[in-house]
MIGUTI-88263 format. One record per residue (C-alpha): residue in three letters; x, z, y. Coordinates in pm, whole numbers, plus 50000, padded with zeros to 5 digits. Layout:
# residues N
alaXZY
...
# end
This chain:
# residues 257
unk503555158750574
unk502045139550290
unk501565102850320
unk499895079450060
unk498625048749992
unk495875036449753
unk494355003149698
unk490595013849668
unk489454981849578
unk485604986049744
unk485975020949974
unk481715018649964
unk481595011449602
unk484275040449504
unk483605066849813
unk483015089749576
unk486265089249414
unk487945083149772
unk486555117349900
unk487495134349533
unk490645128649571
unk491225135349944
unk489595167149880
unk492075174449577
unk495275160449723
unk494835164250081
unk496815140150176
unk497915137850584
unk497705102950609
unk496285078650343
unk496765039050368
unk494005024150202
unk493804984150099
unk490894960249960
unk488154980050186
unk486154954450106
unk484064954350401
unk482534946650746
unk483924970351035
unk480444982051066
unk479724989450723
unk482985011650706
unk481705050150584
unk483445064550888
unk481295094250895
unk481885104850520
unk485375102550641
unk484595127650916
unk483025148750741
unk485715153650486
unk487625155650819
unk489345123550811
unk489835106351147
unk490275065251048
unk491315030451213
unk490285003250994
unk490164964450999
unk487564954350790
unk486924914250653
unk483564913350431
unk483964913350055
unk487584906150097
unk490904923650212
unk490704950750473
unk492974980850518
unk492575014550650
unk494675038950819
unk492925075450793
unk494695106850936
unk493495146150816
unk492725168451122
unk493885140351418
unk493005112151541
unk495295080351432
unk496385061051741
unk496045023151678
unk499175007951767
unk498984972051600
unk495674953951420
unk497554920651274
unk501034911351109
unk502724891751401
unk504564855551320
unk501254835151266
unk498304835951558
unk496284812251296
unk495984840251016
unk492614859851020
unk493324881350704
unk493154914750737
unk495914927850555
unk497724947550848
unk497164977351067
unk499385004251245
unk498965038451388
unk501145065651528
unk499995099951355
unk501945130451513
unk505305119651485
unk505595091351255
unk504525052751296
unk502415046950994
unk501885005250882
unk499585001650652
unk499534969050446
unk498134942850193
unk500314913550072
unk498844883849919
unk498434885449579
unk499464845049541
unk497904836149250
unk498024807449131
unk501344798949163
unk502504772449248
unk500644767349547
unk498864773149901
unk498114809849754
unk502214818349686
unk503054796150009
unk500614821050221
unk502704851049974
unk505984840950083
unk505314830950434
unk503504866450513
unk506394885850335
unk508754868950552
unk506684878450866
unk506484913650722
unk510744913850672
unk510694897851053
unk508944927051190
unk509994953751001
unk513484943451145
unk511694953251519
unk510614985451373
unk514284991151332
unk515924984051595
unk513375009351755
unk514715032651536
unk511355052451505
unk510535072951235
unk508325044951035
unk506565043450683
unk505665010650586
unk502975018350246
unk500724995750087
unk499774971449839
unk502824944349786
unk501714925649581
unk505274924749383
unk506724944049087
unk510294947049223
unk512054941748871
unk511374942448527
unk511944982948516
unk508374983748685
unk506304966348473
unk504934977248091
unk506224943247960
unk506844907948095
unk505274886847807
unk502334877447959
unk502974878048302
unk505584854548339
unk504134826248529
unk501904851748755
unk503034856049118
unk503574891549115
unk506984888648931
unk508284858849023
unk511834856049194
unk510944846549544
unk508444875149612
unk511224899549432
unk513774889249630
unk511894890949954
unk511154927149835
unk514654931049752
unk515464916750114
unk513894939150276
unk514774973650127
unk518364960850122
unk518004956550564
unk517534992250580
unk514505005550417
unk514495034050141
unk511735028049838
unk510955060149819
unk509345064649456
unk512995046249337
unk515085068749554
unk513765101749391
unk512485084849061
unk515335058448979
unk515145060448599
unk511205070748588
unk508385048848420
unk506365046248725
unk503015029448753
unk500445027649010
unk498474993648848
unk496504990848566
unk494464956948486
unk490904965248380
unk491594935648115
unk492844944247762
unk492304984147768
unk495534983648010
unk495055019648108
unk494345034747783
unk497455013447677
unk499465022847992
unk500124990148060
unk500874994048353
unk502814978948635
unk504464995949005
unk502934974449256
unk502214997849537
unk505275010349724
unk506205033149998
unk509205022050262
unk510855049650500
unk512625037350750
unk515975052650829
unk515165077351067
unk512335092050866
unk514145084750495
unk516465116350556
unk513265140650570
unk512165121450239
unk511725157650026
unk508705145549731
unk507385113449604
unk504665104449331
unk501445085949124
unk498255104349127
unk497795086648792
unk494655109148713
unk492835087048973
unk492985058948782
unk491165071048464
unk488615087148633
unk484985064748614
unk483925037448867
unk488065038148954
unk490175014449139
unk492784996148923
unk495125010849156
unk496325050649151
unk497715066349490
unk501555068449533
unk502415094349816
unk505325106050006
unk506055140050115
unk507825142750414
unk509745171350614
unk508665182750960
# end
């Protein structure tokens, strides 16, 4: 079972490459973030037709995430991060998909920092570390991928030079990241890849593909139960330098039955 996630940044504006790459990769599940659009403008019946079941909780021009499944139907089993009644992002969704629980996600960015922005940051990623610790005690098989917003250490990221004051590597988003792998969840590019250069970000400023300036920002979690069957992980960097692409490339997980 192959599981990936892939911040899409527009699905409407980049369906094109979205259904490319299903169609090339196949993946099981995908976990898509930045959607970018109203539930009722989401292109569920490309999906379908490229035989894609989806979930999806979609915000306008901003946010949104997707949960799409390949030859089933995803069974919604959560729509919002719990912690906070008062936050209307959509940045969380959940589905079970034969026998795994799949949570797709989309941490605040937090920029700039300091500020409401990195407050938001850190008070989401605590939520997230909150409920993930449900998940666990559950002890369900459970892949937590998505957009985090964070570039765990300084092993993940091209250089640190200029990005020293941005929120993506400072120490209180690394060590919330750090937090919660350390409570029981495997990162699985890191467990199979420790000593790879492994991207899945590229800023469209300053010719940072062509460059590979690059940074590891999207990340895949397995929870115990599932981490054992953990068997392939990877970048489908080729996404990212095809035209009209996301900043992002796809990270995936391949999982035994």
């Amino acid at each position: 079972m192959r599981i990936a996630t892939f911040n899409i940044n527009s699905i409407n504006g980049r369906l094109a490459n979205l259904l490319r790459w299903l169609e090339v990769s196949s993946p099981d599940v995908a976990c898509l973030q930045e959607i970018k659009c109203t539930n009722a403008a989401f292109p569920r019946k490309a999906l379908e037709a490229a035989a894609y079941s989806a979930i999806w909780c979609g915000q306008g021009p901003h946010h949104g995430v997707a949960i799409l499944a390949r030859d089933v139907d995803p069974i919604e089993t959560r729509r919002n991060l719990p912690g906070d009644s008062a936050d209307r992002e959509a940045r969380y969704n959940e589905a079970a998909v034969n026998d795994c629980l799949i949570g797709c996600l989309y941490l605040p960015n937090g920029n700039p920092q300091p500020g409401p922005k990195f407050a938001y940051k850190l008070d989401w990623f605590q939520r997230l570390i909150a409920y993930a610790g449900e998940l666990k005690l559950s002890r369900a098989p459970v892949v937590l991928a998505g957009d985090y917003n964070v570039v765990p250490t300084d092993a993940d990221i091209y250089a640190m030079r200029s990005w020293r004051t941005n929120a993506l590597v400072q120490p209180e988003p690394r060590a919330a990241f750090a937090r919660l792998v350390s409570s029981g969840w495997t990162d699985a590019l890191r467990e199979l890849h420790p000593d790879e250069t492994m991207y899945t970000f590229w800023d469209y400023m300053r010719d940072a593909w062509s460059r590979d300036a690059g940074m590891r920002l999207d990340h895949l979690l397995l929870s115990e139960t599932i981490a054992k069957r953990l068997v392939a992980a990877g970048v489908d960097r080729n996404v990212r330098g095809l035209s009209n692409a996301s900043d992002h490339a796809p990270a995936w997980v391949e999982i035994r039955d």
